[in-house]
C-alpha positions as CSV (number, residue, x, y, z in Angstrom):
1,X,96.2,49.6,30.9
2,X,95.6,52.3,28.8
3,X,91.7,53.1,27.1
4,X,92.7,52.3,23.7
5,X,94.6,48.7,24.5
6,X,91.7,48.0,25.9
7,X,89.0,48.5,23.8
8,X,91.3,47.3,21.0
9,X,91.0,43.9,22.7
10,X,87.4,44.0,23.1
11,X,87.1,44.2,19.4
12,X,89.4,41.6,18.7
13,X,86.8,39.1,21.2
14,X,84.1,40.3,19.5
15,X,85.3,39.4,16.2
16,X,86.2,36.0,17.0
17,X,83.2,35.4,18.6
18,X,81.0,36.4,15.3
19,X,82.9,34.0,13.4
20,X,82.2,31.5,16.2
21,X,78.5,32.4,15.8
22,X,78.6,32.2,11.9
23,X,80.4,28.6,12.0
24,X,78.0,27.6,13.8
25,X,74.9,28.4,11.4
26,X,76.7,27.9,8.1
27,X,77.9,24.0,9.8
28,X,74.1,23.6,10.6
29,X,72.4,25.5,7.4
30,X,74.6,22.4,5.6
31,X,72.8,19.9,8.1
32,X,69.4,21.1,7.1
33,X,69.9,20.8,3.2
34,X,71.2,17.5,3.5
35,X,68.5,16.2,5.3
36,X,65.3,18.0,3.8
37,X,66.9,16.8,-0.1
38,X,65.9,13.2,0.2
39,X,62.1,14.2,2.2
40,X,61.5,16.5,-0.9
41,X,63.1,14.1,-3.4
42,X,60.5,11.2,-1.6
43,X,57.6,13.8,-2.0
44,X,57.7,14.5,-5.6
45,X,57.8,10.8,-6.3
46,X,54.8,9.4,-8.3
47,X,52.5,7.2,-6.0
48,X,52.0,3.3,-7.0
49,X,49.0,2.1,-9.3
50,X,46.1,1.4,-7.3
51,X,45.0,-2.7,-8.0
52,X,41.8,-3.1,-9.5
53,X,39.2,-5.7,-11.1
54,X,38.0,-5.0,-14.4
55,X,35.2,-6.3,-16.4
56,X,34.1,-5.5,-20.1
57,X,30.7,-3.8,-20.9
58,X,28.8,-6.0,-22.7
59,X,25.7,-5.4,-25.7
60,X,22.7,-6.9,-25.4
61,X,18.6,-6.8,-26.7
62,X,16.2,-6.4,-23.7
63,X,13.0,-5.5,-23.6
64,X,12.0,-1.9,-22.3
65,X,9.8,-2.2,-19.7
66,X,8.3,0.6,-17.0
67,X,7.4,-0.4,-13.5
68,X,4.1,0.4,-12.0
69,X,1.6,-0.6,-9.6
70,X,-1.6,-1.7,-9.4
71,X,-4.4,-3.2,-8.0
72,X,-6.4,-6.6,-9.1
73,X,-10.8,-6.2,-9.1
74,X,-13.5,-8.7,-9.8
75,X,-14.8,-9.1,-13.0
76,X,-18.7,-7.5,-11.4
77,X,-19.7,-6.2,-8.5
78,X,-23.4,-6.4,-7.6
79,X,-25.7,-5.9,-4.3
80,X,-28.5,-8.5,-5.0
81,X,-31.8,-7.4,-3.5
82,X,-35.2,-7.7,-4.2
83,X,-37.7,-5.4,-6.1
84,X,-40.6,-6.2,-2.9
85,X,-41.3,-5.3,0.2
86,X,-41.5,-8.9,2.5
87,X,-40.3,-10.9,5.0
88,X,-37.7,-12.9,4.6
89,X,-38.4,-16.9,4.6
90,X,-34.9,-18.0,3.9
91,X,-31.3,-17.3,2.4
92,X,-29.7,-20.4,0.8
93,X,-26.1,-18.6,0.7
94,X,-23.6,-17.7,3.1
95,X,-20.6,-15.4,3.3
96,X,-17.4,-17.1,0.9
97,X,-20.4,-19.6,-0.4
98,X,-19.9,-20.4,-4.7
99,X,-23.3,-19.8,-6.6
100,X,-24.3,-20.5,-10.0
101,X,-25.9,-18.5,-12.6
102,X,-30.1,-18.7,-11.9
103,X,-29.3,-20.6,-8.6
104,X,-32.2,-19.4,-5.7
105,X,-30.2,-17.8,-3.6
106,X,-33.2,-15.4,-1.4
107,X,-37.1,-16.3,-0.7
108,X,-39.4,-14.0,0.2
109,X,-42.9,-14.9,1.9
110,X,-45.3,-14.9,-1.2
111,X,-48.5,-15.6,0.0
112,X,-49.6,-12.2,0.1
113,X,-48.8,-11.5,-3.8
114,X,-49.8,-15.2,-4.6
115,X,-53.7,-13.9,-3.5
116,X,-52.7,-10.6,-5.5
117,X,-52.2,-13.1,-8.6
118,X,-55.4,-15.3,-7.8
119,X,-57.5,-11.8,-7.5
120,X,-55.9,-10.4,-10.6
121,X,-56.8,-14.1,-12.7
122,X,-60.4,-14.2,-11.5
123,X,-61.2,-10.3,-13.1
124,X,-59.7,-11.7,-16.3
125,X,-62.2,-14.4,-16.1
126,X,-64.8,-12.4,-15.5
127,X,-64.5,-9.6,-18.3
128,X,-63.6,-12.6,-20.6
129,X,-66.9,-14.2,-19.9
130,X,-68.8,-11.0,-20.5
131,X,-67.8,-11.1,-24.1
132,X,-68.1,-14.8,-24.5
133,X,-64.4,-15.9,-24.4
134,X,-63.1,-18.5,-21.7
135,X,-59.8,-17.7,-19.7
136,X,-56.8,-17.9,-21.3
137,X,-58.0,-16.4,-24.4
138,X,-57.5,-12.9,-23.6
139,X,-55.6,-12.2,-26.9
140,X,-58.2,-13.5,-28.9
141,X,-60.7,-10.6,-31.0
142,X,-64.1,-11.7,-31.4
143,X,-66.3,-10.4,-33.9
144,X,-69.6,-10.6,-31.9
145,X,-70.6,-10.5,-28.4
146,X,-73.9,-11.9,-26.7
147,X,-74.6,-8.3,-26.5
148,X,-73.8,-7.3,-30.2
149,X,-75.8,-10.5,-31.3
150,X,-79.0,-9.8,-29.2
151,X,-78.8,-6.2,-30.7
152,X,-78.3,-7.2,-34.5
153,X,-81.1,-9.5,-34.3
154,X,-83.7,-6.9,-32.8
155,X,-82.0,-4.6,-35.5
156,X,-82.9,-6.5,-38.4
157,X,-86.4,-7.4,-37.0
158,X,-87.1,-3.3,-37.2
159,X,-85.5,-3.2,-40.5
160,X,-88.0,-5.7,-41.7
161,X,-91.0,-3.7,-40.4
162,X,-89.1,-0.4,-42.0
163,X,-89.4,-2.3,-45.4
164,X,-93.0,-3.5,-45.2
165,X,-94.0,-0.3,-44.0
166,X,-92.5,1.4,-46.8
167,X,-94.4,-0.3,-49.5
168,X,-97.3,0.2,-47.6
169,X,-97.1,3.9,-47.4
170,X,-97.1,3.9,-50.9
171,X,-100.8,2.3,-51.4
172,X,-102.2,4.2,-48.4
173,X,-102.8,1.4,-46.4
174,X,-100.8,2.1,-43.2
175,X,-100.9,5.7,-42.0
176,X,-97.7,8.5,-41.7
177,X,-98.0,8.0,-37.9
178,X,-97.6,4.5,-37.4
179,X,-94.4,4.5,-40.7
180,X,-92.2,7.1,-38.4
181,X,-92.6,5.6,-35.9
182,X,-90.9,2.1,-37.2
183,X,-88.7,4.6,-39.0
184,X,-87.7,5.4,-35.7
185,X,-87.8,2.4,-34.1
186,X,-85.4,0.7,-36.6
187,X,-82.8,4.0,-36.5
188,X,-83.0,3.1,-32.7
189,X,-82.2,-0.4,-33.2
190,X,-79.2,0.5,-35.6
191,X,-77.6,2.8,-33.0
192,X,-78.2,0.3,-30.3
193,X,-76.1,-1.7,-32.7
194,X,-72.8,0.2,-33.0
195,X,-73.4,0.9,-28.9
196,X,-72.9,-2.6,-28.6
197,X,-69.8,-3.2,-30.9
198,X,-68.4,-0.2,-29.1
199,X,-68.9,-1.7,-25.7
200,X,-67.2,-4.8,-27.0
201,X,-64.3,-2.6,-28.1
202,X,-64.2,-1.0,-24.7
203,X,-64.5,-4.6,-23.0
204,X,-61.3,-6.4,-25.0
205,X,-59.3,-2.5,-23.8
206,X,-60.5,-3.5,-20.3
207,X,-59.3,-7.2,-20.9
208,X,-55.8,-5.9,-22.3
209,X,-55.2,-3.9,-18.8
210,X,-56.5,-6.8,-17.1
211,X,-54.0,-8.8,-18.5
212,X,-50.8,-6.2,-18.0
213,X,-52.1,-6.2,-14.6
214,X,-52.0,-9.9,-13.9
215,X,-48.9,-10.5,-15.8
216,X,-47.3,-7.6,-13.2
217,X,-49.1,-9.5,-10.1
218,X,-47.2,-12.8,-11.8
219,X,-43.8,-10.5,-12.0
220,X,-43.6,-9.4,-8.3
221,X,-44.8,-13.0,-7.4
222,X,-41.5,-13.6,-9.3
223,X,-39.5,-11.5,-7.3
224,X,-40.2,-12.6,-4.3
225,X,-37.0,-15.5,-5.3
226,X,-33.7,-13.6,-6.0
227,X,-31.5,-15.8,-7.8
228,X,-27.9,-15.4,-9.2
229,X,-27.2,-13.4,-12.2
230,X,-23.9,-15.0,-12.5
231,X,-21.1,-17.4,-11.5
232,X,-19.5,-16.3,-8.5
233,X,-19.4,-16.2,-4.5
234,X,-20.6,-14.3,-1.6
235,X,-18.7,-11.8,-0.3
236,X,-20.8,-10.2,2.3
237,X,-24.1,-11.3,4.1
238,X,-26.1,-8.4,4.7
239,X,-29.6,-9.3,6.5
240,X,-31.0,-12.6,8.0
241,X,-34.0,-14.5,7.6
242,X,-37.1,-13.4,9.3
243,X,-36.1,-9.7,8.9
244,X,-38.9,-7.4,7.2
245,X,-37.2,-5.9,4.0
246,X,-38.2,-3.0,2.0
247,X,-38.0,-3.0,-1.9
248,X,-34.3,-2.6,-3.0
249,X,-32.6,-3.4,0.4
250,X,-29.3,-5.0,0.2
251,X,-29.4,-9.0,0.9
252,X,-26.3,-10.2,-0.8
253,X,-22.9,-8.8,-2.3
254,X,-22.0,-11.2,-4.9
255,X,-18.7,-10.9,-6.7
256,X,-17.4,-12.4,-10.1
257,X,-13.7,-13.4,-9.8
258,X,-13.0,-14.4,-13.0
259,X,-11.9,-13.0,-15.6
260,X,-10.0,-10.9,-13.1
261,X,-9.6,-6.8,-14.3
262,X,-6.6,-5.3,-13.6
263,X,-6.6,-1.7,-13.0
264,X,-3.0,0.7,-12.8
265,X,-2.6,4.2,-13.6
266,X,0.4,5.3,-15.9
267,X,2.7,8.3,-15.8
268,X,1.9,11.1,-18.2
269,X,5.6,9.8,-19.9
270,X,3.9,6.3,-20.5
271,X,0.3,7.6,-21.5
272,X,1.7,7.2,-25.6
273,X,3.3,4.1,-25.1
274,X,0.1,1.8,-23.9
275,X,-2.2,0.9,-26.9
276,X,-5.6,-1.8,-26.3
277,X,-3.9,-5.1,-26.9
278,X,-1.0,-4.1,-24.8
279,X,1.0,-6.8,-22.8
280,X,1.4,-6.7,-19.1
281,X,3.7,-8.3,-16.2
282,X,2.5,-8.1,-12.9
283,X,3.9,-10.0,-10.0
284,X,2.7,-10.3,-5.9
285,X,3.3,-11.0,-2.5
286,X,0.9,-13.3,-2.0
287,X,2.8,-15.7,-4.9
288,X,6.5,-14.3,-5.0
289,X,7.8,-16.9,-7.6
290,X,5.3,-16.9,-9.5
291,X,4.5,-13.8,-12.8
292,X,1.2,-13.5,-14.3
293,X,0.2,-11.7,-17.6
294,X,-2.9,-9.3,-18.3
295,X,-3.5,-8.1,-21.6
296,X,-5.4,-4.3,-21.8
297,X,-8.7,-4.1,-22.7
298,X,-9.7,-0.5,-21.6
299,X,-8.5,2.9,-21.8
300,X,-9.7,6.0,-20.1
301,X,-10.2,8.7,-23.2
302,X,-8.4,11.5,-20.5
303,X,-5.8,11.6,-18.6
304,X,-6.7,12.4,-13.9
305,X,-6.2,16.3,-13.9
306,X,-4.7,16.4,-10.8
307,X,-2.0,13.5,-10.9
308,X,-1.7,13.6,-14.5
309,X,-1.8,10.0,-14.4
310,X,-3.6,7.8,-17.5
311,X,-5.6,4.9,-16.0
312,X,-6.4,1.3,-18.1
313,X,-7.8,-1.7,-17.4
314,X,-6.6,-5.2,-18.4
315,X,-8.0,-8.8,-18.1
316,X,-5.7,-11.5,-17.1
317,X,-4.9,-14.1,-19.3
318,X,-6.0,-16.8,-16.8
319,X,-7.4,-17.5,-13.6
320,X,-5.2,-18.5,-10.5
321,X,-6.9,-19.4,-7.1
322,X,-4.1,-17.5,-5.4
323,X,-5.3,-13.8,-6.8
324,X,-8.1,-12.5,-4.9
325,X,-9.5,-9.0,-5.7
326,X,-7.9,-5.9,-3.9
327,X,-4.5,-7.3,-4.0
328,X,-1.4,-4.9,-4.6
329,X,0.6,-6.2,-7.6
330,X,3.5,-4.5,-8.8
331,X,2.8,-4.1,-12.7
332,X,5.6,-4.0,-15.4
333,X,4.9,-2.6,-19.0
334,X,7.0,-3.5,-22.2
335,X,7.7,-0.3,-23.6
336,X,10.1,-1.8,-26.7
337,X,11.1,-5.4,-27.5
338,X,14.4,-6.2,-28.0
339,X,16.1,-2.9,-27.7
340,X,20.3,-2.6,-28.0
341,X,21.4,-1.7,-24.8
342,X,24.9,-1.7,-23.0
343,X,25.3,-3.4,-20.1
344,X,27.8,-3.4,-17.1
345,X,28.3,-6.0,-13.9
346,X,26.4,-4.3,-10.8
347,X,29.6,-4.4,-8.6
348,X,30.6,-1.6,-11.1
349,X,28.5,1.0,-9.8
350,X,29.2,3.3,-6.9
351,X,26.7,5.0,-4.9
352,X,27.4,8.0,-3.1
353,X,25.3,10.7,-1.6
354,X,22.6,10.2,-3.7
355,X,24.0,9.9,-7.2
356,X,25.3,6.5,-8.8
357,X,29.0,6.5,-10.4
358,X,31.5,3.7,-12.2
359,X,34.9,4.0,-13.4
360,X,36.1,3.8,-16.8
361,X,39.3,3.0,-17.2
362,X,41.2,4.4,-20.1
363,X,44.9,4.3,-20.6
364,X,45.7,3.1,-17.2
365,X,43.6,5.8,-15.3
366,X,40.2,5.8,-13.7
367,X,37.9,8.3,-15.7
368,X,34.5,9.1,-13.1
369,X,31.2,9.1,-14.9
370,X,28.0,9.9,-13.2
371,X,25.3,7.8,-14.9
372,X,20.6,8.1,-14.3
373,X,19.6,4.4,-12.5
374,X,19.3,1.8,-15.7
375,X,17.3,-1.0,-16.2
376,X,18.5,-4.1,-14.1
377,X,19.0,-7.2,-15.8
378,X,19.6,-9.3,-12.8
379,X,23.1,-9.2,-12.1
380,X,23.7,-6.8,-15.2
381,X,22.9,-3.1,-15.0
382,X,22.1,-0.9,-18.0
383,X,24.3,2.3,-18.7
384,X,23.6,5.2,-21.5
385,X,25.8,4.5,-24.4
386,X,26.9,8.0,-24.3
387,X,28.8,7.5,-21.2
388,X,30.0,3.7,-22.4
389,X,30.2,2.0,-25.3
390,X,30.6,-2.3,-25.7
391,X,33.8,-3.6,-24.8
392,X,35.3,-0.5,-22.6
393,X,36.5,-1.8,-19.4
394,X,35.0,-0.9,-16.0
395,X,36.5,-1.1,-12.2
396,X,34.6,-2.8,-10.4
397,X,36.6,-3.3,-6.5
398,X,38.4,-1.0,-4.8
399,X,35.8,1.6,-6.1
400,X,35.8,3.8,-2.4
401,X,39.7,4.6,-3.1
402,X,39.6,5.3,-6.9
403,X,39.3,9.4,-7.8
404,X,38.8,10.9,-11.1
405,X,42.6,10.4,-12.7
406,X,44.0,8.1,-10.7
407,X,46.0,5.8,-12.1
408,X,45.3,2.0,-11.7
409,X,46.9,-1.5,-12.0
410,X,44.0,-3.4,-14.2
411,X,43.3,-7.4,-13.4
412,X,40.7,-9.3,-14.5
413,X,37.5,-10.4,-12.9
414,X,37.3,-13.2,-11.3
């Protein structure tokens, strides 16, 4: 066959098989379309509402209150000991023991300060009798001794010779030898005179001290017996009896429950709010139910330097046997009374990596608002008005599916 026949029929194969080829992709390009309209058709097609509770937020008045802690302390504190050196005779308290106000709770052995007293007494005497006065009259001021008596009378006896001997002079019949010397015997007798009141001045000085000195012998006989200096109980039991003590060692801790202090320290936010006369809440472990109220009696002038913390003290109102000093209470101050909050259901927040979320829904769509932790009203939560305002509506299931802008099928709570 010739050349060009034959390459004439090669192009005629070739251009049937293009076509062929092209057929084939325009019959499948139609296939594709058809197929991939519905998929993208299905795609653009709005999703269904997501179903979810709502409740309405809700206006109420609370009370403000800040939570605290603190810690409960006796009313007084005091390490009874005794102002002596001595052995102990006995101890008529024990560790947990009630004691009354003047009860004898430590003796001492006295017989050593009792023959302190006895010596002290029988100088008293002594000097008393010296100036003519009998014991127990050690205040009184006499205005003559034995002494001062014995020295007036020999006194005037030389004034009388002075006298006669001065008219004598004058008529010569007594001589200028024998008048100076009864002049000087009677300015003798004078001066022995005013020795004597002075001595008796010096003698009642003597009896004063004396007197301080017994009355001090009588004191530390005293204190020998320690007694209560107010209503309360043991709380430790330092020493035992026939232990040798000296003056000012601890015997006794004694502790006064009641009225109970309470002691908490506030937050520099706080330090304005609390005033003396300033109610406060307090609950404990020991008595879970149960709420107790302290009213403040005490502020500290300055706030702690380094924790910039206020601390006050408060009484309670009364006395419960289950608070015991030391206890950890947790302490809740009233800020504002009856304050206009809003208030949601606590199934309406949602927790999330550290920050607290609800849902508001408006027109049929979840709006997100990120809201500070609020006061909790038991099964009510507060919320800032400027994210919510009373009677707005709130999801409160399905909150782990809802987004910002999702649209949402409301029903009411059940």
């Amino acid at each position: 066959m010739p050349l060009a026949a034959r390459l004439h029929r090669q192009r005629k194969k070739m251009t049937r098989t293009i076509g062929s080829i092209a057929f084939i992709l325009a019959l499948l390009s139609g296939c594709s379309r058809e197929r991939t309209q519905p998929a993208v058709q299905a795609s653009t097609k709005s999703p269904e509402p997501l179903a979810v509770r709502v409740a309405t937020a809700e206006s109420r008045r609370v009370d403000r209150i800040i939570a605290l802690t603190g810690s409960l302390h006796p009313d007084e504190t005091v390490n009874l000991s005794a102002e002596v050196p001595g052995r102990i005779a006995a101890i008529h308290a024990d560790f947990g023991q009630p004691v009354r106000r003047g009860q004898v709770l430590v003796e001492l052995d006295r017989r050593e300060l009792a023959l302190q007293v006895e010596r002290s007494r029988a100088s008293l005497s002594q000097a008393l009798a010296r100036i003519g006065l009998d014991a127990g009259q050690e205040n009184a001021k006499p205005e003559s001794t034995p002494a001062i008596r014995q020295a007036l009378a020999q006194m005037e006896d030389a004034r009388s010779k002075f006298e006669n001997a001065q008219r004598l002079i004058r008529t010569g019949d007594i001589s200028q030898e024998r008048f100076s010397e009864l002049d000087k015997t009677y300015r003798a007798r004078q001066a022995a005179l005013e020795a004597a009141r002075d001595e008796m001045r010096t003698q009642l000085a003597a009896i004063q001290a004396m007197g301080a000195e017994l009355k001090l012998a009588e004191k530390r006989l005293g204190d020998t017996t320690v007694r209560a200096p107010f209503d309360g109980a043991v709380s430790q039991k330092l020493v035992s009896p026939g232990q040798y003590l000296k003056e000012n060692t601890p015997i006794l801790t004694l502790v006064k429950t009641y009225p109970m202090r309470l002691r908490v320290d506030m937050p520099e936010s706080a330090a304005g709010l609390v005033r003396v006369g300033s109610s406060l809440t307090f609950t404990t472990d020991a008595a879970p139910e149960a709420r107790f109220r302290a009213v403040v009696r005490e502020l500290n002038p300055s706030l702690d330097a380094r924790s910039r913390s206020l601390s006050a003290e408060a009484r309670l109102v009364s006395g419960d046997p289950r608070l015991r000093p030391g206890m950890f209470v947790q302490v809740e101050l009233v800020t504002a009374r009856q304050d206009q909050v809003v208030v949601v259901p606590r199934q309406a927040l949602y927790q999330v990596a550290g920050l607290t979320k609800l849902f508001v829904i408006r027109g049929g769509r979840a709006v997100e608002r990120k809201i500070p932790p609020g006061q909790q009203l038991g099964d009510w939560t507060e919320v800032p008005r400027a994210v919510l305002s009373p009677g707005e509506q709130v999801a409160v299931s399905n909150l782990a599916q809802l987004t910002h802008g999702a649209a949402v099928r409301t029903q009411p709570q059940s």
